[in-house]
C-alpha positions as protocol buffer text, in pm:
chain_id: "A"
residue {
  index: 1
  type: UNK
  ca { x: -671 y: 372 z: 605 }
}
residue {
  index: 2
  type: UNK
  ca { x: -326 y: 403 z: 749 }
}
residue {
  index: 3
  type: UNK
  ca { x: -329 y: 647 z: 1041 }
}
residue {
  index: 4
  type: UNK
  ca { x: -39 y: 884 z: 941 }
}
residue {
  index: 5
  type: UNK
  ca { x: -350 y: 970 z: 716 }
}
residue {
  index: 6
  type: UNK
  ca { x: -556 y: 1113 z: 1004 }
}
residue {
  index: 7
  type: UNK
  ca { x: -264 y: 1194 z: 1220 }
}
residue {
  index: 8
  type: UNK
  ca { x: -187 y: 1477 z: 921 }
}
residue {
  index: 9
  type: UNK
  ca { x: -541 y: 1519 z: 881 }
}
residue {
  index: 10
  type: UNK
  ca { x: -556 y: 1652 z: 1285 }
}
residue {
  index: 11
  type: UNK
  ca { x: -250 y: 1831 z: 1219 }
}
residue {
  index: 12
  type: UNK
  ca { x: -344 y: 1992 z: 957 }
}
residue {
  index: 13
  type: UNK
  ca { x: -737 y: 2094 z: 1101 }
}
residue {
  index: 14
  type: UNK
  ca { x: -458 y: 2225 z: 1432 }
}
residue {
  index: 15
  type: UNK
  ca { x: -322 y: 2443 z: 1179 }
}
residue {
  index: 16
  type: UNK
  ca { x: -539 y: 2585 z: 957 }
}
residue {
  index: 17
  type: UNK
  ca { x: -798 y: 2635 z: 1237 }
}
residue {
  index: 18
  type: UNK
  ca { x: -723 y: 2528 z: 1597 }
}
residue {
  index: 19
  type: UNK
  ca { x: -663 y: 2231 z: 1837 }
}
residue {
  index: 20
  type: UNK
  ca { x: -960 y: 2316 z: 2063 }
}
residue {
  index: 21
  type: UNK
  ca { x: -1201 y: 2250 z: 1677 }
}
residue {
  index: 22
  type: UNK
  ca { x: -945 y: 1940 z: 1657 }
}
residue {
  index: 23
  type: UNK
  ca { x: -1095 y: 1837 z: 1973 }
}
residue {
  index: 24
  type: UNK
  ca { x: -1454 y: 1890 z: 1895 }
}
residue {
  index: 25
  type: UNK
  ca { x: -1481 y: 1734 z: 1541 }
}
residue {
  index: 26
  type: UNK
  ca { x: -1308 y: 1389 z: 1746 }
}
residue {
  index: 27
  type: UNK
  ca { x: -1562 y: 1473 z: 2024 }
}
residue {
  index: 28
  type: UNK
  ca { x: -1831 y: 1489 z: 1788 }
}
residue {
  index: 29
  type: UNK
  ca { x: -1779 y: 1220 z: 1595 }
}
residue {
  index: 30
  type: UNK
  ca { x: -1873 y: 840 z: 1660 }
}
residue {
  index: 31
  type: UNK
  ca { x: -1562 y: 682 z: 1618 }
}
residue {
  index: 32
  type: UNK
  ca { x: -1469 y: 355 z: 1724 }
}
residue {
  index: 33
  type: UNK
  ca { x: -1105 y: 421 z: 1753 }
}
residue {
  index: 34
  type: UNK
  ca { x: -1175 y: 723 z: 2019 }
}
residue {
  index: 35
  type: UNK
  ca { x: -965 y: 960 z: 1746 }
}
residue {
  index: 36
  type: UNK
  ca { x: -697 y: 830 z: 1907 }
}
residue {
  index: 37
  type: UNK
  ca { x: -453 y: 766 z: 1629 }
}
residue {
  index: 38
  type: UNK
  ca { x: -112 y: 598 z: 1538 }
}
residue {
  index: 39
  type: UNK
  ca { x: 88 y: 680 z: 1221 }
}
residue {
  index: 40
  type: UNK
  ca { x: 146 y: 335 z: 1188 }
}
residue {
  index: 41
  type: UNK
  ca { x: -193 y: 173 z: 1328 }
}
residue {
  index: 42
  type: UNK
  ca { x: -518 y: 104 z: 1045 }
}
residue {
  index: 43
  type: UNK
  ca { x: -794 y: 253 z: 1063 }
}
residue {
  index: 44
  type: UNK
  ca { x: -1139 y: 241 z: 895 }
}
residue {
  index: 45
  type: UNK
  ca { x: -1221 y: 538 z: 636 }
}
residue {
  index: 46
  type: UNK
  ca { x: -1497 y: 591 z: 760 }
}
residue {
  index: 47
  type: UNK
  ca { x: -1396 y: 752 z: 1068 }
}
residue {
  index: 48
  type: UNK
  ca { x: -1196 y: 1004 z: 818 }
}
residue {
  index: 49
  type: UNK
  ca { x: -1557 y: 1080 z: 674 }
}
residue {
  index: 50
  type: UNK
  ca { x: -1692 y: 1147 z: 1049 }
}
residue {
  index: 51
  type: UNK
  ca { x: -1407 y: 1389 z: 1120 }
}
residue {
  index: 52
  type: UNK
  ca { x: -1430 y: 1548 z: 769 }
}
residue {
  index: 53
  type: UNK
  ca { x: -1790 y: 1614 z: 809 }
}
residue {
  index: 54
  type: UNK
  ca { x: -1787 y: 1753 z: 1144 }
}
residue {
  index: 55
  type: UNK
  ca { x: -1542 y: 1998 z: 1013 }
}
residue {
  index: 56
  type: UNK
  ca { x: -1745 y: 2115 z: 746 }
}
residue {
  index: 57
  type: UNK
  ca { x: -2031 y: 2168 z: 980 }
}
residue {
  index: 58
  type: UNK
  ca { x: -1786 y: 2413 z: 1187 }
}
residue {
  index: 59
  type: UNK
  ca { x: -1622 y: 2586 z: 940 }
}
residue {
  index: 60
  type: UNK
  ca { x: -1926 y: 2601 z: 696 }
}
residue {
  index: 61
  type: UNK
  ca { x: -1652 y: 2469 z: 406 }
}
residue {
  index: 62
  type: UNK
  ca { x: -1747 y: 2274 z: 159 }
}
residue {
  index: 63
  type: UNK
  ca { x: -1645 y: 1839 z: 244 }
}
residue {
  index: 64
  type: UNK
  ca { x: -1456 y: 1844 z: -126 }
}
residue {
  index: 65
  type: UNK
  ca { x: -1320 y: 2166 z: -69 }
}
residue {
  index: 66
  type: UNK
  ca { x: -1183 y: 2085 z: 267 }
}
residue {
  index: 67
  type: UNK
  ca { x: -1069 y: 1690 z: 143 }
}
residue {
  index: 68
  type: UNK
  ca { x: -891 y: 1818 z: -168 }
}
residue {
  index: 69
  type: UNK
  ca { x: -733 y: 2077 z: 62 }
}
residue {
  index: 70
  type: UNK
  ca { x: -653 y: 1824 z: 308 }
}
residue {
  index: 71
  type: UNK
  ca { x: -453 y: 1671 z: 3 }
}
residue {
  index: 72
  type: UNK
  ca { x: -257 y: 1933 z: -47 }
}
residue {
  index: 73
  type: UNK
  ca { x: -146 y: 1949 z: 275 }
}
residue {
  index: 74
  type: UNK
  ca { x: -108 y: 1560 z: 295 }
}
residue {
  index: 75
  type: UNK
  ca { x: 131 y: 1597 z: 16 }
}
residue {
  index: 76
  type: UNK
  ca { x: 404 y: 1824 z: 174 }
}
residue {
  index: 77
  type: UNK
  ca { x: 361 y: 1599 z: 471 }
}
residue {
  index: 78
  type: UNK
  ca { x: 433 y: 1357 z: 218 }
}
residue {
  index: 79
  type: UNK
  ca { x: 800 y: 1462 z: 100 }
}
residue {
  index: 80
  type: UNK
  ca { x: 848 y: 1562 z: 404 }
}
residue {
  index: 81
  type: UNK
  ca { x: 892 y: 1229 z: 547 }
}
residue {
  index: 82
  type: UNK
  ca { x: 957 y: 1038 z: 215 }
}
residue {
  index: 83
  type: UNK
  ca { x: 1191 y: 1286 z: 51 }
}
residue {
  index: 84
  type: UNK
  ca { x: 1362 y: 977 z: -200 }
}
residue {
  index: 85
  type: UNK
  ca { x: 990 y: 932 z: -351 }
}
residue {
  index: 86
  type: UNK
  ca { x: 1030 y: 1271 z: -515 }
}
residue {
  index: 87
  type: UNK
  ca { x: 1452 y: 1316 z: -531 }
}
residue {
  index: 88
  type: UNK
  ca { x: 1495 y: 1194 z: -887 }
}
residue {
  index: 89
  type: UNK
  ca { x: 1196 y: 1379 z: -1031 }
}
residue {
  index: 90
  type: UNK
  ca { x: 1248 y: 1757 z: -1196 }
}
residue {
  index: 91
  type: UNK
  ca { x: 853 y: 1766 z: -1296 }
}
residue {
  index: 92
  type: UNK
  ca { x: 514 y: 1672 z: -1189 }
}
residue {
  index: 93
  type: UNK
  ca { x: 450 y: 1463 z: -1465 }
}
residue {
  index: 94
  type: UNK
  ca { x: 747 y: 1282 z: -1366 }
}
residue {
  index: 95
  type: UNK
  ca { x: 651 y: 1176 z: -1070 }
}
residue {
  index: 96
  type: UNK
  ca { x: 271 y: 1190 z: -1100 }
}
residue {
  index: 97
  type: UNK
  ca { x: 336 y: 898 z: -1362 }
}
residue {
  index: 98
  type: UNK
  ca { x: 478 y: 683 z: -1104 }
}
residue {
  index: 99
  type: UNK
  ca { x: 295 y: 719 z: -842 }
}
residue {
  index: 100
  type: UNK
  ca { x: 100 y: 317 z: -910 }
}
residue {
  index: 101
  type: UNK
  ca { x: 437 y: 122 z: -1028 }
}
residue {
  index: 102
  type: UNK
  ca { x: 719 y: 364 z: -778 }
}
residue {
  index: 103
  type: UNK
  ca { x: 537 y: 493 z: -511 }
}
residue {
  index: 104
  type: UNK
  ca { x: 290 y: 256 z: -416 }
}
residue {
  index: 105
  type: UNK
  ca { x: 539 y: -30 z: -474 }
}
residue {
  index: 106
  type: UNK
  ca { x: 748 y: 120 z: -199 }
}
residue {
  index: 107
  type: UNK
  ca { x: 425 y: 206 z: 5 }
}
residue {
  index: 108
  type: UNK
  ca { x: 385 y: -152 z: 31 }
}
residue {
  index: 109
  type: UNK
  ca { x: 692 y: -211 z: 99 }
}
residue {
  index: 110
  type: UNK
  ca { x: 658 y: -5 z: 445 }
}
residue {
  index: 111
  type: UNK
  ca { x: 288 y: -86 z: 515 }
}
residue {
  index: 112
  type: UNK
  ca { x: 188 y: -389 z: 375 }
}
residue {
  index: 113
  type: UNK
  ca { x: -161 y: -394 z: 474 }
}
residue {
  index: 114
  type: UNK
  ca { x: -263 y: -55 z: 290 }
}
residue {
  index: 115
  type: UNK
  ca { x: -488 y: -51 z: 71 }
}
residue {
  index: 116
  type: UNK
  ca { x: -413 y: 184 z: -231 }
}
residue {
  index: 117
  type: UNK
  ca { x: -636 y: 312 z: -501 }
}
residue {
  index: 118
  type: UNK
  ca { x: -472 y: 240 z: -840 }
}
residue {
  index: 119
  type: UNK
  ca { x: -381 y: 486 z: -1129 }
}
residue {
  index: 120
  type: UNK
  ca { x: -425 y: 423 z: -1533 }
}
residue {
  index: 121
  type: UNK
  ca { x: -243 y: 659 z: -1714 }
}
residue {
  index: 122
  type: UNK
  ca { x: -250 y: 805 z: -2099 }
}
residue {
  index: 123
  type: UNK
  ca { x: -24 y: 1002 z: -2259 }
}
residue {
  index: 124
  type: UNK
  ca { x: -111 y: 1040 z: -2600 }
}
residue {
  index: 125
  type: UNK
  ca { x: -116 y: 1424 z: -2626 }
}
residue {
  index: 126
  type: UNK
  ca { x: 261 y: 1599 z: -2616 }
}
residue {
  index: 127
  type: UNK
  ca { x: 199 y: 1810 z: -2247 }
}
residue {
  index: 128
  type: UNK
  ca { x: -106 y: 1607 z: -2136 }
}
residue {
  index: 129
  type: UNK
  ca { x: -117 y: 1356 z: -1870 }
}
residue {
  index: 130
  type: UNK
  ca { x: -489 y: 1166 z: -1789 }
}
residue {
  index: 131
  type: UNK
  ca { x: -455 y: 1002 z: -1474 }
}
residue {
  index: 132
  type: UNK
  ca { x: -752 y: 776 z: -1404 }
}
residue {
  index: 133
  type: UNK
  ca { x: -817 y: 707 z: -1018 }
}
residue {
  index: 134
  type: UNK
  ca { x: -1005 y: 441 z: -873 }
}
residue {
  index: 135
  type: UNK
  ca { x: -1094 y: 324 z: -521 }
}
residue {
  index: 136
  type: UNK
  ca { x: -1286 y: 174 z: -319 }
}
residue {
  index: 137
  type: UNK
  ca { x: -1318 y: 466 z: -106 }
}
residue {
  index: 138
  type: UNK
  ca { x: -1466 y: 753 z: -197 }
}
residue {
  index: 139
  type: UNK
  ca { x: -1186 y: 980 z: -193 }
}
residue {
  index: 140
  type: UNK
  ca { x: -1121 y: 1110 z: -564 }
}
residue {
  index: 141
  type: UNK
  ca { x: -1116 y: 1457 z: -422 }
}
residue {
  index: 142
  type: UNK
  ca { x: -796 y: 1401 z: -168 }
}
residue {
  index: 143
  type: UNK
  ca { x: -622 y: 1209 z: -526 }
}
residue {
  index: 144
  type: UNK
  ca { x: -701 y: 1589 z: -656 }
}
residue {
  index: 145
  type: UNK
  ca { x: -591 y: 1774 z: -377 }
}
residue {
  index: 146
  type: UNK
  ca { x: -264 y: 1563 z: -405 }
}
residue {
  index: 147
  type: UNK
  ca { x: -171 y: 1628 z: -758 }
}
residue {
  index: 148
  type: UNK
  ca { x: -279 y: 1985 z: -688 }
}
residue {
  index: 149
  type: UNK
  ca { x: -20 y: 1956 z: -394 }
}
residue {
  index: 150
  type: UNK
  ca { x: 253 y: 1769 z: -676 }
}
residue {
  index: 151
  type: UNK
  ca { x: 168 y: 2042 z: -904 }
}
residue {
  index: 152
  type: UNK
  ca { x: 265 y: 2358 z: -669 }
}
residue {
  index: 153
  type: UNK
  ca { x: 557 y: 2167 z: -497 }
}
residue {
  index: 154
  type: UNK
  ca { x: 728 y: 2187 z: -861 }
}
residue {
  index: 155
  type: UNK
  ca { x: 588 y: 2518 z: -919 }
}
residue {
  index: 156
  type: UNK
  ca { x: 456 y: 2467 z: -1282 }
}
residue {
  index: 157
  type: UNK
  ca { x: 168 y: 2576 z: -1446 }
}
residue {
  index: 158
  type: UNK
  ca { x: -76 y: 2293 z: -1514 }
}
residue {
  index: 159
  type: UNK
  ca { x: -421 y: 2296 z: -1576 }
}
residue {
  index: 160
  type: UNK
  ca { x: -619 y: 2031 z: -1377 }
}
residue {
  index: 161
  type: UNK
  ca { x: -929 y: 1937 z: -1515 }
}
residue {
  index: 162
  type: UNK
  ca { x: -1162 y: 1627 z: -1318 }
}
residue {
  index: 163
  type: UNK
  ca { x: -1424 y: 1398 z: -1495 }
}
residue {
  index: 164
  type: UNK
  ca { x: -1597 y: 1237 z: -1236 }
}
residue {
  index: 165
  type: UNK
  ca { x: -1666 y: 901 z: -1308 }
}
residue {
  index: 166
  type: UNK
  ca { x: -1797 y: 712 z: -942 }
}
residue {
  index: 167
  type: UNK
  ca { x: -1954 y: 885 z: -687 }
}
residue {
  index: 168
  type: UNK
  ca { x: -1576 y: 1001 z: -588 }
}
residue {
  index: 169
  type: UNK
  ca { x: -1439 y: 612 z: -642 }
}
residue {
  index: 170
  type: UNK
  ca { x: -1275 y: 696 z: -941 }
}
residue {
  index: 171
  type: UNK
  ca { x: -1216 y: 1002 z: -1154 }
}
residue {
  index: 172
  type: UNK
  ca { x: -1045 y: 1114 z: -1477 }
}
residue {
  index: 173
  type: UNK
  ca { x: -781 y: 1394 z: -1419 }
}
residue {
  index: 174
  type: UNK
  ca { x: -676 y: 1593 z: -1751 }
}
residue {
  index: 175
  type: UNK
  ca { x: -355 y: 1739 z: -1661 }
}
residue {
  index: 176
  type: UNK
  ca { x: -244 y: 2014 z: -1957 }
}
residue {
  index: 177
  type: UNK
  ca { x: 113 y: 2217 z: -1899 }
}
residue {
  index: 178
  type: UNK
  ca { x: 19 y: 2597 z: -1987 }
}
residue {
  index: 179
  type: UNK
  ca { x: 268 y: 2733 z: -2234 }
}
C-alpha cells in the first residue's frame, strides 16, 4: 500500500482527533515500518489494519465506520494533489466511471508498483451506476468511503447502496441519482 495512504490516514486521525492519539495508535501497534511513513515509500496493508484497529479501540468507533470515513477524507486529499484526475468531469458518475481505465492508468503511471483493486461497471438503468470492487485487500469499505467522498465533492444527491460480496475484497455499489 503506497504510503501517501497512511501519511493521509495520520493526518487525518491528527485532525479529527489529535496528534498525541496519532502517536499512541503507531505506539500501539506492531508495525514493522516503526509508523514511520513516506508518501512515496510501500508499505504492507496490514500495518493500515494495526493503526485502524487501535483507533477504534480509542475512539470506541466502529473499524468500517472509521475506514469508510477515512475514504472520504482520502478523497479530498485526493484532488487536492491530483486536481487534472477530476478537471474534465461535471458529475460523479463521470468520473466514478473512470476511475479503472483513467485514474488508475495514470496511478501507474506515477507509482508503478501499486497495487490497485479493479472496478466492473454496469450501466443499464438511465441514473444508475453498479460499480463492482474487488481486491485483494480487504478494503471495500475505504472504495465506499471514496465514492461517498466523489459523491459530496460534486454535491449531488445519490443514493449509495453496498452488496457485500467478499469479506470486504469486493463489493457491489448501486449508485441511484435522487430526482
Amino acid at each position: 500500500m503506497k504510503g501517501m495512504v497512511f501519511t493521509s490516514f495520520l493526518e487525518m486521525v491528527e485532525n479529527k482527533f489529535s496528534l498525541d492519539v496519532a502517536d499512541q495508535i503507531i505506539e500501539a501497534s506492531n508495525l514493522p515500518s516503526g509508523g514511520s511513513y513516506t508518501s512515496v515509500g510501500t508499505y504492507p496493508h496490514n500495518e493500515m489494519i494495526q493503526l485502524v484497529v487501535q483507533l477504534a479501540e480509542r475512539t470506541g468507533i466502529p473499524v468500517a465506520d472509521l475506514v469508510r470515513t477515512f475514504g472520504e477524507y482520502l478523497f479530498t486529499q485526493l484532488i487536492a494533489m491530483y486536481p487534472q484526475f477530476i478537471q474534465e468531469h461535471q458529475t460523479a458518475f463521470s468520473i466514478l466511471r473512470k476511475v479503472d481505465n483513467y485514474i488508475h492508468v495514470e496511478v501507474l503511471k506515477l507509482y508503478p508498483d501499486a497495487e490497485l483493486p479493479t472496478f466492473e461497471y454496469e450501466t443499464s438503468e438511465p441514473g444508475t451506476l453498479i460499480m463492482i470492487y474487488r481486491s485483494s485487500r480487504p478494503f471495500a469499505d475505504l472504495a465506499e468511503g471514496l465514492i461517498l467522498g466523489c459523491i459530496e465533492h460534486y454535491g449531488e444527491n445519490i443514493e449509495v447502496k453496498r452488496e457485500p460480496m467478499d469479506e470486504g475484497t469486493a463489493a457491489r455499489f448501486v449508485l441511484t441519482e435522487r430526482k
